[in-house]
GULUMTI-737669 format. One line per 10 residues: their letters; for each residue x, y, z of C-alpha. Coordinates in nm, 2 decimals, padded with zeros to 4 digits. Example, Ala and Ser with C-alpha at 12.3 -4.5 7.8 and 13.67 -1.06 7.14 Angstrom:
<pts>
AS = 01.23:-00.45:00.78 | 01.37:-00.11:00.71
</pts>
This chain:
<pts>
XXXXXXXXXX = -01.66:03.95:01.16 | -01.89:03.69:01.10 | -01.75:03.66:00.73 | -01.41:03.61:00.90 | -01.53:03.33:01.15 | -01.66:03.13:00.91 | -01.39:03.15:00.67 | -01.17:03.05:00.97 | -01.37:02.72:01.07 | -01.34:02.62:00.70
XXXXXXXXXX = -00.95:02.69:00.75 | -00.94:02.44:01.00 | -01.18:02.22:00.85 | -00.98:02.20:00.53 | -00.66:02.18:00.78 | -00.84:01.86:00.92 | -00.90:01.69:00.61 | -00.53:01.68:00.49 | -00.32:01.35:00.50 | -00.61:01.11:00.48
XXXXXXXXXX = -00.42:00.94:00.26 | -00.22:00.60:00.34 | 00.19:00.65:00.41 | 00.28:00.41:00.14 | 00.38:00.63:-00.10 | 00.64:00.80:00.14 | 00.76:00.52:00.40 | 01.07:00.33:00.41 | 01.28:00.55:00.18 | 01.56:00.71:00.37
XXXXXXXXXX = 01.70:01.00:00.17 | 02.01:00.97:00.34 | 02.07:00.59:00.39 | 02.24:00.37:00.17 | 02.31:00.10:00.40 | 02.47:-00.24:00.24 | 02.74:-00.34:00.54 | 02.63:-00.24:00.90 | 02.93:00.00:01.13 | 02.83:00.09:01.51
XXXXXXXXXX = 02.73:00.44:01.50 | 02.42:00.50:01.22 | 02.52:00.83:01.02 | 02.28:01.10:01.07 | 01.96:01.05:00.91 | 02.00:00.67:00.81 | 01.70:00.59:01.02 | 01.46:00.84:00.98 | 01.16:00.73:01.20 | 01.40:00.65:01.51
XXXXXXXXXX = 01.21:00.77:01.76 | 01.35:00.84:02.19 | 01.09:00.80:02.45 | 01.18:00.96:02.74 | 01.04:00.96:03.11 | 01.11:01.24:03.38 | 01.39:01.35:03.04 | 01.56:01.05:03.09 | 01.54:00.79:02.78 | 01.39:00.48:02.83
XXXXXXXXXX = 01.30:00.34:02.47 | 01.30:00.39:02.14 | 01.01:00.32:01.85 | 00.95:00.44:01.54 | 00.76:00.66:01.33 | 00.50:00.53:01.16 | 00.30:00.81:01.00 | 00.33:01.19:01.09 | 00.16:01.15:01.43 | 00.19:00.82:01.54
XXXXXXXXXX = 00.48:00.64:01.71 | 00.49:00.23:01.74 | 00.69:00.07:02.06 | 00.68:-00.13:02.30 | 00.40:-00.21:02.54 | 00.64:-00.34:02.85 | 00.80:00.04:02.83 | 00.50:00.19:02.97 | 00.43:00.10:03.34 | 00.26:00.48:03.36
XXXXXXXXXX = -00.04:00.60:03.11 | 00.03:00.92:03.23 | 00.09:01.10:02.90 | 00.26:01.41:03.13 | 00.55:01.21:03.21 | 00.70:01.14:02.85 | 00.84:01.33:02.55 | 00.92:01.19:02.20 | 01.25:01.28:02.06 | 01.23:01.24:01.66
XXXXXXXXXX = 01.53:01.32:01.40 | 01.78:01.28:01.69 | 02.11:01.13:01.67 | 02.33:01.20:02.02 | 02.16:01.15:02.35 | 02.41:01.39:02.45 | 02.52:01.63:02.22 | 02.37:01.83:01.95 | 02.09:01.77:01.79 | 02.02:02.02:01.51
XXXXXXXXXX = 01.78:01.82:01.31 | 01.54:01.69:01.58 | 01.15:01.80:01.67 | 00.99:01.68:02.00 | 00.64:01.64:02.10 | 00.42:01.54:02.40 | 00.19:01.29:02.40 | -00.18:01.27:02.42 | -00.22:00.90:02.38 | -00.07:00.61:02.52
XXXXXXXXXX = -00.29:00.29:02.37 | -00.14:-00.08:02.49 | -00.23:-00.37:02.34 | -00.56:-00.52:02.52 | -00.38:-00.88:02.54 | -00.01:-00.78:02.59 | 00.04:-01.05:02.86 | 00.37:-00.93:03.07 | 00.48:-01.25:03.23 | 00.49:-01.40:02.85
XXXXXXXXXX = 00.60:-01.11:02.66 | 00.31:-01.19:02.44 | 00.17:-00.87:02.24 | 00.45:-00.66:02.34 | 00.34:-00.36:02.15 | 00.20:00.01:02.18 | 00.12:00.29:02.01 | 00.18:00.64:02.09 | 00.00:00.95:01.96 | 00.19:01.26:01.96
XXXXXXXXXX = 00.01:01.64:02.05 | 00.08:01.75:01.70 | 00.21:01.61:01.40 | 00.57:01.60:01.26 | 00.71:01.75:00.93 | 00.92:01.49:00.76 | 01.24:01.59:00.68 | 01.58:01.40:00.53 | 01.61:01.31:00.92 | 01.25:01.24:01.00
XXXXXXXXXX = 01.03:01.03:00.78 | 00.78:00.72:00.83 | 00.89:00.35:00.80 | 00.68:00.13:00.63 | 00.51:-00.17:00.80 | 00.46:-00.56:00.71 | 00.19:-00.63:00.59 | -00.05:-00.95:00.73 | 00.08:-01.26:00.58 | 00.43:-01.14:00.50
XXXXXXXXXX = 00.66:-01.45:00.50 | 00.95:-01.40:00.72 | 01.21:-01.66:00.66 | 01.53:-01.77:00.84 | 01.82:-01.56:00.78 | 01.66:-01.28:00.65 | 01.93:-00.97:00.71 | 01.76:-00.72:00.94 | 01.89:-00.40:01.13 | 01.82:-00.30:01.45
XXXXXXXXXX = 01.87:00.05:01.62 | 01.88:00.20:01.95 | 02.07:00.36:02.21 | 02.04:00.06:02.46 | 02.30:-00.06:02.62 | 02.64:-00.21:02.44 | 02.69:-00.51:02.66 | 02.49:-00.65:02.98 | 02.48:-00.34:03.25 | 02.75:-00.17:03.03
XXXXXXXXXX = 02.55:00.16:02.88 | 02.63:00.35:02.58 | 02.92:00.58:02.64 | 02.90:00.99:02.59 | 02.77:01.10:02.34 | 02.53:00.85:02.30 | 02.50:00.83:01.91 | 02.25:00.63:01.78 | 02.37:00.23:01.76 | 02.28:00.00:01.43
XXXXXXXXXX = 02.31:-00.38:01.41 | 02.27:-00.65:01.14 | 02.13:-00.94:01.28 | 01.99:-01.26:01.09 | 01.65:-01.34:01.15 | 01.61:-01.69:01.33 | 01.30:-01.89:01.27 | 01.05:-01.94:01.54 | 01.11:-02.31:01.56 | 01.43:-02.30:01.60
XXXXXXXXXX = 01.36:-01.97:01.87 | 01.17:-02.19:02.07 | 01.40:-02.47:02.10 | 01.70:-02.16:02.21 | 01.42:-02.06:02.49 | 01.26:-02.37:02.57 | 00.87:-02.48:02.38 | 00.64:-02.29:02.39 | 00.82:-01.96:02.47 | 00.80:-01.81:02.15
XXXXXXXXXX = 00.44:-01.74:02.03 | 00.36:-01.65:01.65 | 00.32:-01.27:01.79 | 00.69:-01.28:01.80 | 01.02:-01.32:01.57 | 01.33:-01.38:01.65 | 01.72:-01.24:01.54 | 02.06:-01.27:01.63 | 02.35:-01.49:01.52 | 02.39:-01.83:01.65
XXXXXXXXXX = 02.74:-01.73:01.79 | 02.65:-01.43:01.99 | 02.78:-01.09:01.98 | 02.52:-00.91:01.82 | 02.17:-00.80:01.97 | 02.00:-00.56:02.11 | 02.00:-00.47:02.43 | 01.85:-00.26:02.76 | 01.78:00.06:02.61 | 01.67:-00.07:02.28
XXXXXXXXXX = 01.32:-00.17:02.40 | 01.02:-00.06:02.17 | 01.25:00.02:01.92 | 01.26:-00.11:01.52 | 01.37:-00.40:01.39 | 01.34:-00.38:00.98 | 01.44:-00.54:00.61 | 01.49:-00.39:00.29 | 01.28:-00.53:-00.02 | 01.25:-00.34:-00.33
XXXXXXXXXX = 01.44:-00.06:-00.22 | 01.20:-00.01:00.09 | 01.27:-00.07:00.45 | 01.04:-00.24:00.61 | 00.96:-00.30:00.95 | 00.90:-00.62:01.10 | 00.97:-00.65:01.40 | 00.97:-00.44:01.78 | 01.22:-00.52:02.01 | 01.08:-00.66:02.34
XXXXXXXXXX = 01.28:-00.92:02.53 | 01.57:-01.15:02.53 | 01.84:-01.37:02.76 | 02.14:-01.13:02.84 | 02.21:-00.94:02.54 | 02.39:-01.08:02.23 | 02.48:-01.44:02.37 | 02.55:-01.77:02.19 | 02.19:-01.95:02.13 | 01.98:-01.67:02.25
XXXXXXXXXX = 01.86:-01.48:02.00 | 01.69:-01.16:02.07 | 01.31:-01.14:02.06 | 01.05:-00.88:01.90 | 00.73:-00.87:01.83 | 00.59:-00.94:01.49 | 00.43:-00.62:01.36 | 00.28:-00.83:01.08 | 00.01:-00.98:01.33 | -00.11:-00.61:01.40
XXXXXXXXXX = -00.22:-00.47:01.11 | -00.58:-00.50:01.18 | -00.53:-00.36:01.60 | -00.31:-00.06:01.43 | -00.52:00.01:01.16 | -00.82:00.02:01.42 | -00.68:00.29:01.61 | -00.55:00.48:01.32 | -00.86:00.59:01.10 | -00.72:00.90:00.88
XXXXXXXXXX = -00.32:00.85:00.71 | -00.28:00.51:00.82 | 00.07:00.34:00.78 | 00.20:00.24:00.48 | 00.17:-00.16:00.51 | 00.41:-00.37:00.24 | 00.38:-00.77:00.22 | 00.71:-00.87:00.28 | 00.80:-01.20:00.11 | 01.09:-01.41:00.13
XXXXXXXXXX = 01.20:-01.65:-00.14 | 01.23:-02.04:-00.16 | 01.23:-02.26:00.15 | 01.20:-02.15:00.51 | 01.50:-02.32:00.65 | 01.33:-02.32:00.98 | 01.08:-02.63:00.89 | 01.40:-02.84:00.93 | 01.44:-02.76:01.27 | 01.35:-02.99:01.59
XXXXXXXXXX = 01.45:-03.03:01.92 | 01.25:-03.25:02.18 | 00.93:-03.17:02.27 | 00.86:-02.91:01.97 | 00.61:-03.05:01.74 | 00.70:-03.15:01.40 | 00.60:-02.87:01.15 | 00.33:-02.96:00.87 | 00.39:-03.28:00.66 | 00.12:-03.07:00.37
XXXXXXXXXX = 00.17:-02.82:00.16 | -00.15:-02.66:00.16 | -00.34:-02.65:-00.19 | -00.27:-02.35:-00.38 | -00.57:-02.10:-00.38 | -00.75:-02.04:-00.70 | -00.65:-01.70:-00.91 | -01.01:-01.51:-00.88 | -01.06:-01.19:-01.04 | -01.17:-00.85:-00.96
XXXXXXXXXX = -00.93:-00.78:-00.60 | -00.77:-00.44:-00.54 | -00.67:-00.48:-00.15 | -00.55:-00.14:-00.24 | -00.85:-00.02:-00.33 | -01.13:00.18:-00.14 | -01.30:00.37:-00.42 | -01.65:00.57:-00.34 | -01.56:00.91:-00.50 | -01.37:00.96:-00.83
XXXXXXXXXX = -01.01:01.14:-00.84 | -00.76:01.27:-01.13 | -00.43:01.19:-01.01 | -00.42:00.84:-00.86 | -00.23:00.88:-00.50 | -00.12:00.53:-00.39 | 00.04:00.21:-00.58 | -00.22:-00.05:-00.59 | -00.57:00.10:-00.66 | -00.61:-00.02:-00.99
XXXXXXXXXX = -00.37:-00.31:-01.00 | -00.47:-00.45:-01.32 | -00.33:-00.16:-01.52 | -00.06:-00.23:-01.76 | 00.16:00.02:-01.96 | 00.24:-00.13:-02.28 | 00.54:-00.01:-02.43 | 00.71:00.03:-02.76 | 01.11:00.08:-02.71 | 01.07:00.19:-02.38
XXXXXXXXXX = 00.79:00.43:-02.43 | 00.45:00.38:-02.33 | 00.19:00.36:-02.65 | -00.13:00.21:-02.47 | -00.27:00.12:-02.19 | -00.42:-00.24:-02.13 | -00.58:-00.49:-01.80 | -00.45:-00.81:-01.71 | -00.71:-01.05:-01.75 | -00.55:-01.41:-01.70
XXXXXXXXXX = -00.23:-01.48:-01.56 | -00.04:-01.45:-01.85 | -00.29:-01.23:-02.11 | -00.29:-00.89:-02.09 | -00.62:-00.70:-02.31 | -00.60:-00.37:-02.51 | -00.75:-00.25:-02.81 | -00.63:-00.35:-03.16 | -00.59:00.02:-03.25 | -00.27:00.02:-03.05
XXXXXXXXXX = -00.13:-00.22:-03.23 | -00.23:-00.16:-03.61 | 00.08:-00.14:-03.80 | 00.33:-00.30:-03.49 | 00.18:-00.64:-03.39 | 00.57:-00.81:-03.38 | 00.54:-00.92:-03.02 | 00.90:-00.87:-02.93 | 00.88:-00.46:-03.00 | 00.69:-00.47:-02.73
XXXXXXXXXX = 00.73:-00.46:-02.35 | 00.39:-00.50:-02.07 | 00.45:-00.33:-01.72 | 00.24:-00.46:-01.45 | 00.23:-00.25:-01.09 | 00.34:00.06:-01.22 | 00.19:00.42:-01.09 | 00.43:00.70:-01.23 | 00.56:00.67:-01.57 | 00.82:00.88:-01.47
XXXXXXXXXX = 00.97:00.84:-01.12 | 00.99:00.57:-00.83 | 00.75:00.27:-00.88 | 00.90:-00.03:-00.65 | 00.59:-00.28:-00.70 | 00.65:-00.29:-01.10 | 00.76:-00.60:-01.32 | 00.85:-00.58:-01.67 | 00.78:-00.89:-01.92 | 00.82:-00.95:-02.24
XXXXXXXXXX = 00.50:-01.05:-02.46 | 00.58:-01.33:-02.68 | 00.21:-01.32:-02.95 | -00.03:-01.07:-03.03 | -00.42:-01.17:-03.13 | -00.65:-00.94:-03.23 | -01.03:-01.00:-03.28 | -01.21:-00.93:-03.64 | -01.51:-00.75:-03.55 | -01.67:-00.50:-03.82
XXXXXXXXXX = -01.66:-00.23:-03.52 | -01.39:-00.19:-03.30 | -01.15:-00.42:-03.16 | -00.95:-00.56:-02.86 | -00.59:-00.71:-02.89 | -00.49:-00.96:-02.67 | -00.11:-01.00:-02.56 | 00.02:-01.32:-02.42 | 00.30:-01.25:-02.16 | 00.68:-01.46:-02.15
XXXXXXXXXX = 00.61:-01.54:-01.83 | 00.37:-01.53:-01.55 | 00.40:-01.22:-01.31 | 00.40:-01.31:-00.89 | 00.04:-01.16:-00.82 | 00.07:-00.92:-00.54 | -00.13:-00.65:-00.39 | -00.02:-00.47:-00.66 | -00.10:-00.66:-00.97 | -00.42:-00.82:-01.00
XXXXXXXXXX = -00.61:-00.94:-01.26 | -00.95:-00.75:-01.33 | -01.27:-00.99:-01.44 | -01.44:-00.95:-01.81 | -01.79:-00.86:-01.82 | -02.00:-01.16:-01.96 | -02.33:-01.03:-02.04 | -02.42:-00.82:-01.73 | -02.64:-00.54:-01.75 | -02.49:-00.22:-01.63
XXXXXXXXXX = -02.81:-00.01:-01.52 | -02.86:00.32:-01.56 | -02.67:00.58:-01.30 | -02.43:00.33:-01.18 | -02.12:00.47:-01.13 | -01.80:00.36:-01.31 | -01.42:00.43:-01.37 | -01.17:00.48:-01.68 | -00.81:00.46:-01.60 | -00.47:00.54:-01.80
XXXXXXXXXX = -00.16:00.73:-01.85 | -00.32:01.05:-02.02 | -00.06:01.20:-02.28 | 00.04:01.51:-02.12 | -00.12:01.44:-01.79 | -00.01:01.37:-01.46 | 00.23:01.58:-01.38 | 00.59:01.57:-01.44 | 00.60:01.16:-01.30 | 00.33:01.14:-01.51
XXXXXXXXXX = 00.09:00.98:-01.25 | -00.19:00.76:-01.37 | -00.51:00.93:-01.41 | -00.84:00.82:-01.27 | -01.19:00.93:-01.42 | -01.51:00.83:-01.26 | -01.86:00.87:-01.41 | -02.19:00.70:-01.47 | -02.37:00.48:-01.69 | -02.65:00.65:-01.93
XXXXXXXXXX = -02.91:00.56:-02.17 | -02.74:00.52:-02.54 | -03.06:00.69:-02.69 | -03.05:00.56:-03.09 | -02.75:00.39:-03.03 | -02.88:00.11:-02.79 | -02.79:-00.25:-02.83 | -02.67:-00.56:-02.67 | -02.31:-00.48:-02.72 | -02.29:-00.12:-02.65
XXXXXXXXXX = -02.23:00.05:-02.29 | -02.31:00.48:-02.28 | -02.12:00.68:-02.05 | -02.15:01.05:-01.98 | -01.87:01.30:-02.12 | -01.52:01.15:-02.07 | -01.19:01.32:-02.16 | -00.95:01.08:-02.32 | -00.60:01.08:-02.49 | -00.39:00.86:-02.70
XXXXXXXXXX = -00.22:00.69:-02.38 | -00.56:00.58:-02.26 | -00.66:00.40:-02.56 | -00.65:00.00:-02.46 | -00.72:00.10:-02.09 | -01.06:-00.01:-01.88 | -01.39:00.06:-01.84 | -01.48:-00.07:-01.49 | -01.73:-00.08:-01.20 | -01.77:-00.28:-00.89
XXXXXXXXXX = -02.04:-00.54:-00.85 | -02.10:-00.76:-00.51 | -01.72:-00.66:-00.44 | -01.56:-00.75:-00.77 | -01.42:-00.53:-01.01 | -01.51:-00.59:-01.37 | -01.43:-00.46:-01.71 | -01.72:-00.31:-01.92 | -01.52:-00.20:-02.21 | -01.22:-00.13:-02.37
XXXXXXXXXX = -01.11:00.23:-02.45 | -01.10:00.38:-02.73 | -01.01:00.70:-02.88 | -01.16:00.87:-03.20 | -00.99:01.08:-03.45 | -00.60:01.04:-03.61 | -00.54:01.37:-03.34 | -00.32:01.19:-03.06 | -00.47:01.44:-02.84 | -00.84:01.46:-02.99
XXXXXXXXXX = -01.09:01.44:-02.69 | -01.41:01.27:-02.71 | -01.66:01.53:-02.55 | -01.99:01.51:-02.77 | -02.12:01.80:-02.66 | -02.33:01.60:-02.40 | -02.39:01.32:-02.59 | -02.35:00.97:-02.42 | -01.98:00.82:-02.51 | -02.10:00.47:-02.69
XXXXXXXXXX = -01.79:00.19:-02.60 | -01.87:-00.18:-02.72 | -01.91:-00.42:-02.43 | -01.67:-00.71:-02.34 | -01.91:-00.97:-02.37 | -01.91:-00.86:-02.75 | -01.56:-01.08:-02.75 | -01.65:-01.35:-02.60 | -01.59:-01.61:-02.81 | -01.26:-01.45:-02.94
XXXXXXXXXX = -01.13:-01.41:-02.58 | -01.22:-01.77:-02.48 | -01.06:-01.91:-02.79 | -00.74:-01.68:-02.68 | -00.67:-01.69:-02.35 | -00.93:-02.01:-02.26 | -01.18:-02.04:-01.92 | -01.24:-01.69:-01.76 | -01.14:-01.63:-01.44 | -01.37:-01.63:-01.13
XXXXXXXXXX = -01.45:-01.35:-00.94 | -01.31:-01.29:-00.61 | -01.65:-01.27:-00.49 | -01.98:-01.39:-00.60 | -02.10:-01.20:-00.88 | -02.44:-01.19:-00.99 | -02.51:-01.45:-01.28 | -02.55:-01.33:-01.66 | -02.79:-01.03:-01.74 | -02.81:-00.91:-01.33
XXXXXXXXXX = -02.85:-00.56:-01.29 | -02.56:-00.36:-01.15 | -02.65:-00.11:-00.91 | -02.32:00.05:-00.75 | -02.40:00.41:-00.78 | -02.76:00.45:-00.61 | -02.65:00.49:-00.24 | -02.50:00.84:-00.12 | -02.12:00.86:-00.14 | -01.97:00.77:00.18
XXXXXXXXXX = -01.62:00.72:00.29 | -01.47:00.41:00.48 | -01.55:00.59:00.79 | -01.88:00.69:00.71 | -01.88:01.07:00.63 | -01.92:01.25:00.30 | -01.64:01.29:00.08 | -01.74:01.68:00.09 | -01.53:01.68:00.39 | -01.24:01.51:00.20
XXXXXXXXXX = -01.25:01.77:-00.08 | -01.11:02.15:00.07 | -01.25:02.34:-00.19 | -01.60:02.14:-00.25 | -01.59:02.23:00.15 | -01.53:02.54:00.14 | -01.81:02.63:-00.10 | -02.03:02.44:00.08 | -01.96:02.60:00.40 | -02.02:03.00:00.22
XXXXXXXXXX = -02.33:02.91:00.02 | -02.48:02.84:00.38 | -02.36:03.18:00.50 | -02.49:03.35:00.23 | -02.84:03.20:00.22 | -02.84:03.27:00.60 | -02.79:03.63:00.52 | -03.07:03.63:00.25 | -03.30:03.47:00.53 | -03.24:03.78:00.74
</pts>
């Protein structure tokens, strides 16, 4: 009996410890929405995360799902925190007729925004916690959120869906199916000159068309307003208020779910919405725009920031993995590739130099057989953040041991969350037991998408093989793919790059295990003059690194998570084997 209880608290325990991942890799991809021209009613599961609030069973607003337990609405649609009174409808199409794909829930949390002001309008936004979570279907799924500092402009298409009313006071006749609209976005300048100044606060964004005749409506309140980039719909707006529905010069109004990121993020610790930036090309439109009173926008462009190295926003690393989960976490990686199949790994280190080893390219270094992708997760299967570029030379350094190659991109890719250059060690001292990561597309690894692989270990002494330019690592297994790929470890909040990989032996899929023996790389700074002559100043890090021969020390503190607990409790079967190696000493005690 006892044997049984325990094994059940570990049950739920390892229950508890699922989905602590971010939504990124699942949100804003419809499996049944191909939407390029907009109808009235939305076919059945083109909107996934529409979600129905309803009070005393009656429908009051809609919102959207953001991760399997979490709904994001409106804040004016609550004048009750009374979690008893409302039910969420997800997966439903008809108000009134069938509903075969649906789930409902109750709530257990009704969280307002601390400064939603209700005479304003301002911070019109709320998020709703349901009792249990959903299971996400081809009808329910998570849309993705925009991310702080997405760029919004003028006349970006947008959809918004509800079952609000069609007209002013004219309500959706029977059945009810869910309603879709395509609406321009409308810039905030030009918002507040349709409402009068100082109306429209940067917590809000507007849509509609300048001729009336389609908006929102009643009804639609706390529901989504969203864009498509990259094959990913993104949500950026909630809809909160407007003058009459769908007339000339009155767009309707939402709030900006961009400005929220932080507050949402705050409330959601464990599988937190999957946050995109969304970006818009060329001019804003909107700057042009006056009208009396509304002040003129800036006469600056504000200087351009300086590329540092050594940023993965993505990126929360304590513990070592295998399979990388999330787009992002190492967003230097490159898969260089000959016809279309990937060879190498490799780092961007510059904005337009990406670093490999020389092995890769020993008999092939004509730059135009070969390809660099930058953002890319799964060599096989969906990777929306990727760019492909051509390389136009190939240098490689003339060291007696081994070398690096450097490859000089056609062009220059945007730097996102999702590619970012990693720094180049310069001398630093990497001290014994700090912790550090290789990276790469292992041959025959990852699955059938062939998912980047992630290997953490630590730095150890290199015995008779000690010497300014060589780094010692305990065992790591490594493949052809991984050759070119980084050795890497965080200092003062900077990634940088120790070494270059390397694997041993003409046996693509020869391991390099030693029997125990420390893995000997050679150190960046070894290349130092030959990179410097290639690819000119290093860049800076994002943060300030310790100067030249500083100590790292990343791996002495105990493992913790963002939140502060052990990763034991992120790991099921570490867990569970914790948890029955108490029992059983417990029993020996007795």
């Amino acid at each position: 009996m006892a044997v049984y209880k325990l094994l059940s608290v570990a049950t739920l325990l390892i229950l508890l410890t699922r989905g602590s991942h971010s939504q990124l890799d699942e949100c804003g991809q419809p499996r049944l929405n191909t939407r390029i021209v907009g109808g009235q009613d939305a076919p059945a599961g083109s909107w996934p995360w529409q979600a129905s609030i309803h009070e005393f069973n009656s429908h009051i607003c809609g919102g959207s799902l953001i991760n399997s337990q979490w709904v994001l609405t409106a804040a004016h649609c609550f004048s009750s925190d009374n979690t008893a009174d409302f039910i969420i409808y997800l997966g439903r199409q008809s108000q009134q007729g069938s509903n075969p794909n649906e789930e409902s829930r109750t709530l257990t949390q009704i969280i307002l925004h601390p400064d939603y002001n209700n005479p304003a309008n301002d911070n019109d936004i709320a998020l709703l916690k349901l009792a249990s979570p959903v299971n996400f279907t081809d009808y329910i799924g998570p849309v993705c959120l925009a991310q702080s500092g997405s760029s919004i402009h003028a006349g970006t298409d947008s959809w918004v869906t509800g079952w609000g009313h069609i007209r002013s006071g004219e309500p959706l006749p029977s059945p009810q199916n869910l309603q879709e609209v395509e609406v321009p976005v409308v810039g905030n300048r030009q918002c507040n000159c349709d409402y009068g100044v100082d109306s429209i606060t940067n917590n809000m964004i507007c849509a509609g068309l300048r001729d009336g005749g389609k908006d929102s409506c009643q009804g639609d309140s706390g529901g989504p307003m969203v864009s498509k980039q990259n094959n990913r719909w993104i949500q950026t707006g909630i809809v909160s208020f407007g003058q009459g529905c769908a007339l000339p010069n009155f767009p309707g109004v939402y709030a900006r779910v961009s400005r929220y990121q932080s507050w949402i993020n705050s409330h959601i610790s464990r599988n937190q919405p999957g946050f995109i930036t969304f970006t818009s090309t060329g001019t804003d439109s909107d700057l042009s725009v006056t009208c009396p009173g509304l002040p003129p926008p800036p006469t600056t462009t504000p200087a351009p920031q300086p590329v540092v190295c050594g940023r993965a926003p993505m990126n929360s690393r304590i513990g070592g993995g295998s399979l990388v989960e999330n787009a992002g976490v190492w967003p230097w990686m490159a898969s260089i590739q000959k016809n279309g199949s990937h060879v190498c790994g490799g780092t961007l280190v510059a904005e337009e130099f990406v670093l490999s080893s020389a092995d890769c390219f020993s008999n092939f270094t004509m730059a135009s057989e070969w390809t660099v992708i930058l953002g890319r997760l799964k060599q096989n299967g969906s990777n929306p953040f990727e760019v492909t570029l051509n390389v136009t030379n190939i240098t490689l350094s003339n060291l007696t041991t081994n070398n690096v190659a450097v490859l000089r991109l056609a062009t220059r890719p945007s730097l996102t969350d999702y590619i970012q250059p990693i720094c180049l060690d310069t001398g630093l001292t990497f001290s014994v037991g700090s912790a550090c990561w290789a990276s790469g597309w292992s041959t025959e690894q990852g699955g059938v998408e062939q998912v980047l692989q992630e290997r953490q270990t630590t730095v150890v002494d290199c015995g008779n093989a000690t010497s300014n330019d060589s780094i010692c690592t305990g065992t790591l297994t490594l493949q052809q793919g991984d050759a070119g790929g980084p050795l890497m470890s965080k200092l003062d909040g900077s990634w940088i790059q120790a070494a270059v990989l390397t694997v041993t032996g003409s046996d693509n899929n020869q391991t390099r295990t030693r029997n125990g023996s420390p893995m000997v790389f050679t150190k960046m700074s070894a290349y130092q003059e030959f990179l410097r002559s290639t690819i000119g100043p290093f860049l800076s890090p994002a943060t300030n690194v310790t100067s030249t021969n500083s100590t790292m020390t990343t791996a002495a503190p105990t493992p913790t998570t963002e939140n502060g607990t052990s990763p034991l409790l992120h790991s099921p079967f570490l867990l569970l084997l914790f948890i029955t190696s108490i029992y059983l000493l417990l029993c020996f005690e007795k």
